[in-house]
KOLLOBA-518516 format. One record per residue (C-alpha): x, y, z; residue in one letter. Coordinates in steps of 0.001 Angstrom, whole numbers, padded with zeros to 6 digits, always signed. Layout:
XYZA
...
***
This chain:
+198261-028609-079809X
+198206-032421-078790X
+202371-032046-078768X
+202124-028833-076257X
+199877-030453-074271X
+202378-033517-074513X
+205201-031167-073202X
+202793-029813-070720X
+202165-033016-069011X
+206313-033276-068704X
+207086-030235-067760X
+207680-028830-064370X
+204558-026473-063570X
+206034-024787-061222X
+208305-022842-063639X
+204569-020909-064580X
+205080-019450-061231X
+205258-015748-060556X
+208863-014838-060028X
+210181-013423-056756X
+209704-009293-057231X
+206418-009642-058594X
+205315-011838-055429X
+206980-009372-053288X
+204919-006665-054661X
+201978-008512-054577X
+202199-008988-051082X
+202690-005547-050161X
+199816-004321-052539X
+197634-006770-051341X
+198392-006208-047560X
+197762-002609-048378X
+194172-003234-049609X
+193454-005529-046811X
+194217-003130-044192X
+192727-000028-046180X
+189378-002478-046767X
+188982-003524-042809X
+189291+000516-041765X
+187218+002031-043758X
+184156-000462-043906X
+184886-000677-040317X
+184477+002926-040138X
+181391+002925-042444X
+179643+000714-040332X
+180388+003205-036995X
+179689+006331-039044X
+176049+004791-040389X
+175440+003779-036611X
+175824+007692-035514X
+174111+008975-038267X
+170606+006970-037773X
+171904+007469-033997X
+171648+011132-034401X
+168214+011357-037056X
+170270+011846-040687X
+169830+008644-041883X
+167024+005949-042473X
+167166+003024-040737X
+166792+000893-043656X
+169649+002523-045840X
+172102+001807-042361X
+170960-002328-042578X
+171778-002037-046037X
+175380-000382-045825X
+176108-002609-042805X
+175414-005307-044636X
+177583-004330-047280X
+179950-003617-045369X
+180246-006767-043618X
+180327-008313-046718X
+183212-007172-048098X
+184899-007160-044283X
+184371-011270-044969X
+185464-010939-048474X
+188841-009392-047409X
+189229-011644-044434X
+188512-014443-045557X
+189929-014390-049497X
+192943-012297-048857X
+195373-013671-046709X
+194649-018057-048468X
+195219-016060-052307X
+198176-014823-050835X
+199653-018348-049982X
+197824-020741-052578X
+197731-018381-055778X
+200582-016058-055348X
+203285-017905-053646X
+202943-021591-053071X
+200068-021989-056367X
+200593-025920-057357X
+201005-027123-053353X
+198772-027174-051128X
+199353-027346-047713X
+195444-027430-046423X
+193098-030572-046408X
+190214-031260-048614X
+187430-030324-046345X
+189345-027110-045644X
+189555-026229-049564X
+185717-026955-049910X
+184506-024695-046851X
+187195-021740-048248X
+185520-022049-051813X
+182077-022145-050729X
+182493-019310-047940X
+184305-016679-050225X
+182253-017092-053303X
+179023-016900-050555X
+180560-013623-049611X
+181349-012333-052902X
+178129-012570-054638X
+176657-011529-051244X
+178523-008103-051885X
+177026-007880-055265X
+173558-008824-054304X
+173781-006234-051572X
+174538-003568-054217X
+171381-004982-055735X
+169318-004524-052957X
+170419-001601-051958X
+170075+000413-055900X
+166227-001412-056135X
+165502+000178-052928X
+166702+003627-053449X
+165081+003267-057296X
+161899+002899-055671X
+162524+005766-052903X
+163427+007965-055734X
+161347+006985-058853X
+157894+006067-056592X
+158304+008287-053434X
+154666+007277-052280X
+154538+003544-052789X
+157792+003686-050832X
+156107+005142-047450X
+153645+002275-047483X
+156909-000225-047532X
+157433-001330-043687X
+160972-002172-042001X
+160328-005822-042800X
+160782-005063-046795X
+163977-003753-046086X
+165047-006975-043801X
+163161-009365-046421X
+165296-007747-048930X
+168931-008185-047050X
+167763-011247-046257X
+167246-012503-049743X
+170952-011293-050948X
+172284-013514-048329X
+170278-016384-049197X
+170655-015997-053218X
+174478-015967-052011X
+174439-019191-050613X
+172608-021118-052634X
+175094-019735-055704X
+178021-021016-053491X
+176316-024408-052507X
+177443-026726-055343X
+181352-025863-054400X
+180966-027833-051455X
+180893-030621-054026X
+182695-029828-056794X
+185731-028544-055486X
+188717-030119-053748X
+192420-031184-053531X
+193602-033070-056559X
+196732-033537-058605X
+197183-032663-062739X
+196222-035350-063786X
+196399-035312-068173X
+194278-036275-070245X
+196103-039633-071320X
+195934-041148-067271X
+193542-041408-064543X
+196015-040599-061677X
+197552-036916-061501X
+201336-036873-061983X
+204255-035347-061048X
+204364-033617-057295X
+201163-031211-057817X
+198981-030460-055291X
+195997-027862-055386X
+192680-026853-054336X
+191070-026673-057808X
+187279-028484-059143X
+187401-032117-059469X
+187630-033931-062526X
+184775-036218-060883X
+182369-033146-060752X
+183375-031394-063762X
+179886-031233-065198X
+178415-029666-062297X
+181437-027374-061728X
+180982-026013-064888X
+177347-025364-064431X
+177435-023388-061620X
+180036-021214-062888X
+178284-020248-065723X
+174919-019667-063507X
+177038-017598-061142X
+177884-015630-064494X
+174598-014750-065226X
+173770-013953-062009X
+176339-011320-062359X
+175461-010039-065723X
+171926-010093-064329X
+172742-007671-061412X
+174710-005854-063438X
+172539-004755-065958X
+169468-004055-063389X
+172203-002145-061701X
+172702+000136-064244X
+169112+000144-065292X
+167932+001849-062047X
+170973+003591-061661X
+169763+005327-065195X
+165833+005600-064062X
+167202+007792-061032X
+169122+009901-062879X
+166336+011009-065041X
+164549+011715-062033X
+167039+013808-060664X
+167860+015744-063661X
+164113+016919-064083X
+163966+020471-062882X
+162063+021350-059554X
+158743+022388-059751X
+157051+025521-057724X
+154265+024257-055295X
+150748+025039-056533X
+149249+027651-054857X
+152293+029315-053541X
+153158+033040-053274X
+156011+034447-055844X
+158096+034791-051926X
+158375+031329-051037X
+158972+030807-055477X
+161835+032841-054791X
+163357+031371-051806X
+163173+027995-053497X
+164529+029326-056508X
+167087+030779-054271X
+168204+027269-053076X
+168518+025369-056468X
+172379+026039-056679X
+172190+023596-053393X
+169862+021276-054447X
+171582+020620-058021X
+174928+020634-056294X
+173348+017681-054415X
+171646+015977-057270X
+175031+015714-059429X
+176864+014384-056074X
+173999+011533-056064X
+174368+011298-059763X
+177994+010904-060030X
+177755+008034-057101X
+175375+005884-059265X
+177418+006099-062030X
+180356+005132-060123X
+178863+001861-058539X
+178098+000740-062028X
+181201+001494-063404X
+182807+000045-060108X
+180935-003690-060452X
+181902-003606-064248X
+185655-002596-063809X
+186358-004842-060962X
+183883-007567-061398X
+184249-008618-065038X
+188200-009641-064950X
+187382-012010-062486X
+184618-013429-063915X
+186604-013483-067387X
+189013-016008-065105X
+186017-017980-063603X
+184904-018576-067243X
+188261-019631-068485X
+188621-022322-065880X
+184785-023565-066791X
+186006-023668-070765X
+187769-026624-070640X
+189148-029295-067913X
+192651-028739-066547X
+193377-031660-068375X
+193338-030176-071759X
+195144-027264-071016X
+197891-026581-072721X
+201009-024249-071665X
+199690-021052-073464X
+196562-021687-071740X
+197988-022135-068685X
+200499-019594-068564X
+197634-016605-069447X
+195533-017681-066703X
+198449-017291-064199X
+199063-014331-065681X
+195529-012688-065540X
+194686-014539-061910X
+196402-011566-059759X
+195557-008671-061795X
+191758-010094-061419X
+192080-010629-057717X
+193187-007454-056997X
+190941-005665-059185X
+188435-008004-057380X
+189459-007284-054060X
+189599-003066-054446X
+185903-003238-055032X
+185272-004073-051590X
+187464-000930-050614X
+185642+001594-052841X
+182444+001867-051107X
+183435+003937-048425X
+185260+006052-050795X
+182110+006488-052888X
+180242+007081-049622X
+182921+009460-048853X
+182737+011182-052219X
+178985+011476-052488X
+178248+012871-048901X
+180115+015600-046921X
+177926+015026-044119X
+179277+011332-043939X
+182882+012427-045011X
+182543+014841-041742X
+181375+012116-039137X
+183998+009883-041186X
+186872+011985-039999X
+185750+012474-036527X
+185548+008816-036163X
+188775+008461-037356X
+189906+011076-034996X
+187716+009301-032059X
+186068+013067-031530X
+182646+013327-032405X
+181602+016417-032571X
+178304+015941-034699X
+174931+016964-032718X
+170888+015618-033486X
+169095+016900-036589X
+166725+017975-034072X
+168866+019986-031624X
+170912+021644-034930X
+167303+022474-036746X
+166385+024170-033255X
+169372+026291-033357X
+169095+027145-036880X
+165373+028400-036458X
+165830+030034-033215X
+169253+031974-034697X
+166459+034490-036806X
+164153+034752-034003X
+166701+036332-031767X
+168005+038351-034669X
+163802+039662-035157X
+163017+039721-031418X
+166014+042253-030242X
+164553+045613-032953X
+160714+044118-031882X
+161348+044744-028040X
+163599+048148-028723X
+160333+049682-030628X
+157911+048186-028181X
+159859+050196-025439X
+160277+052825-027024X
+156718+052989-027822X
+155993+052559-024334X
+157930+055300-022977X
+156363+057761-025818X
+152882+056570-024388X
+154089+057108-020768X
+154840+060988-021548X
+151667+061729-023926X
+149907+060289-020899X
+151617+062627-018307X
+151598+065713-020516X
+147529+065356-021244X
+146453+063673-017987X
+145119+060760-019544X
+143616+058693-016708X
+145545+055149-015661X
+142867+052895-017115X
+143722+054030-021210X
+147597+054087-020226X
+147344+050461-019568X
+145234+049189-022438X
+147172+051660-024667X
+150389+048899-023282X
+148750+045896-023833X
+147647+046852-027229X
+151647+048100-028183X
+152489+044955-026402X
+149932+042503-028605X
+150782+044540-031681X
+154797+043512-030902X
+153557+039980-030390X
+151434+039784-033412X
+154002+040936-035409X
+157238+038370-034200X
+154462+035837-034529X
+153539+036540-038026X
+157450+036750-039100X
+158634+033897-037426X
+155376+032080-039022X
+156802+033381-042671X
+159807+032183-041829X
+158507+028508-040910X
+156701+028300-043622X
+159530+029104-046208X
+161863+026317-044310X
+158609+024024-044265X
+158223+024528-048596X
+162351+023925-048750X
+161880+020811-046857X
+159036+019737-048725X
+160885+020500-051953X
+164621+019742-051549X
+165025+015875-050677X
+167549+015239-048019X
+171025+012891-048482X
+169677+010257-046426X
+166228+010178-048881X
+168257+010487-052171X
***
């Protein structure tokens, strides 16, 4: 080993770079998942604006998914475009100062871990929406901004030592105190090594951390939802049936919501853990003790881990997509720039008053026809004016009564279905 690390301080390091074709189709695949990213969390941000615009979802779910979304806007913006140039095709020169390479390392692993933390938020809340329905109406909007707040702030303070420990510095070996040859890079200093290291790792657990109270909700919720719906005490074998009726729906929904959580667990394992396999190779050992093997994997495995990186900030709108048609609908008409999507309140109207028409049209045919059959008992037995015109009221009440009494049957099934089936925005 101490001879290949001999050779390695000779050698010309730039001969490790990725050759021409494979940096011209990293460009165009990256350039690809930068635009795709910007649209559609773009989009995701409009479409969660319209949606608590127009009463179908909860205001706290929209903070959340904004600030996911802006999160991995910042990741994309700001970590694309300098991987691009410093990793992929200019990776042992750098053309940026030191203060520059400090504020890019400490802003885009901010960002990053924001994006995770957000994910975090975001699954605890929903875990307690789902698993402890009551405890979460007593939670106010300031739980919801304490929580997005917190992400941010557990973000930061994860990125903070980078401001010190990275920089601009040669290879320099392990035999002199200077760096040699003509290499250039923003990489952690030898002078902060120690501290380097021990953020990395922390940043590490702070992943696995996430990840595995991540997938711990994620499991809690789907036991809820696979538990089968119960009948309301003290309700009539009707409204049994009608909810019965309606369980194809609500267990269509529930595997929709299901299959989401278990993507966004599979999603922060698949696309998180190559990059923090990377992250833990550089915190292994100083650059100074690598040898050409060494070397020469971890240019190998730094692309493939930044773009599996970078594609997790593009698959939340697809999940979003994927889990809702309601959102994939408003989605699409954004896209188009033609909303066509009305208020929950002014499309529950229509759907209610849709059977009242249908029940009021036979209602007034019988109470005329009633009438008239009163009107010519009346004139054939000379029944005096005064019973005539109770005899109409009373058809007239009856009628009423009856479209009342319906239309009140009829509330109260959609009333049980809404107390029974949980909505997409509450799930």
């Amino acid at each position: 080993m101490n001879e290949e690390v001999q050779r390695g301080e000779e050698k010309n390091w730039q001969e490790l770079e990725p050759k021409y074709g494979i940096k011209i189709f990293l460009t165009v695949l990256y350039s690809l998942i930068l635009v795709t990213g910007i649209v559609g969390n773009s989009v995701t941000i409009r479409v969660t604006q319209v949606l608590k615009r127009k009463g179908y979802l909860q205001k706290n779910v929209t903070d959340h998914m904004v600030s996911l979304a802006c999160s991995d806007i910042l990741v994309l913006l700001i970590g694309m475009p300098v991987e691009l140039y410093s990793a992929i095709w200019f990776p042992f020169s750098s053309a940026s100062g030191n203060a520059f390479c400090k504020i890019y390392n400490f802003l885009f692993e901010a960002c990053s871990y924001a994006t995770i933390l957000n994910v975090a938020t975001l699954s605890f809340e929903r875990y307690i929406a789902t698993c402890y329905p009551f405890r979460f109406k007593t939670l106010g909007g300031k739980w919801t901004t304490g929580l997005i707040t917190f992400a941010w702030v557990v973000a930061l303070l994860v990125a903070l030592p980078l401001l010190i420990t990275m920089g601009t510095q040669g290879h320099i070996p392990v035999t002199r105190s200077t760096p040699v040859q003509n290499l250039t890079f923003c990489t952690n200093l030898r002078e902060h090594w120690v501290m380097y290291r021990i953020s990395i790792f922390f940043a590490f657990i702070v992943y696995m951390i996430v990840l595995v109270c991540v997938a711990f909700m994620c499991r809690a919720m789907i036991v809820v939802l696979k538990k089968p719906m119960g009948f309301i005490e003290g309700s009539t074998s009707g409204n049994q049936r009608a909810i019965h009726n309606e369980s194809s729906k609500v267990k269509s929904a529930r595997k929709q919501t299901i299959v989401f959580l278990v993507l966004i667990v599979g999603s922060l394992m698949v696309c998180w853990l190559p990059n923090q396999i990377r992250r833990l190779m550089m915190a292994a050992m100083p650059k100074s003790n690598w040898t050409i093997t060494y070397f020469r994997s971890y240019v190998i495995l730094h692309p493939v881990a930044d773009t599996f990186f970078y594609l997790s900030s593009v698959l939340n709108p697809f999940l979003y997509n994927l889990s809702s048609r309601q959102f994939r609908d408003v989605f699409m008409q954004v896209l188009r720039c033609h909303l066509t999507i009305v208020h929950k309140n002014q499309s529950t109207v229509q759907f209610r008053a849709a059977p009242m028409q249908s029940l009021q049209r036979p209602l007034l045919l019988k109470s005329l026809r009633r009438n008239r059959s009163s009107r010519t008992t009346v004139a054939k037995e000379e029944t005096p004016s005064s019973f005539t015109t109770i005899q109409s009221q009373d058809d007239s009440g009856l009628g009423t009564d009856t479209q009342t009494s319906i239309i009140g049957t009829e509330e109260q099934i959609l009333a049980l279905k809404n107390r029974n089936v949980p909505s997409e925005s509450e799930i």
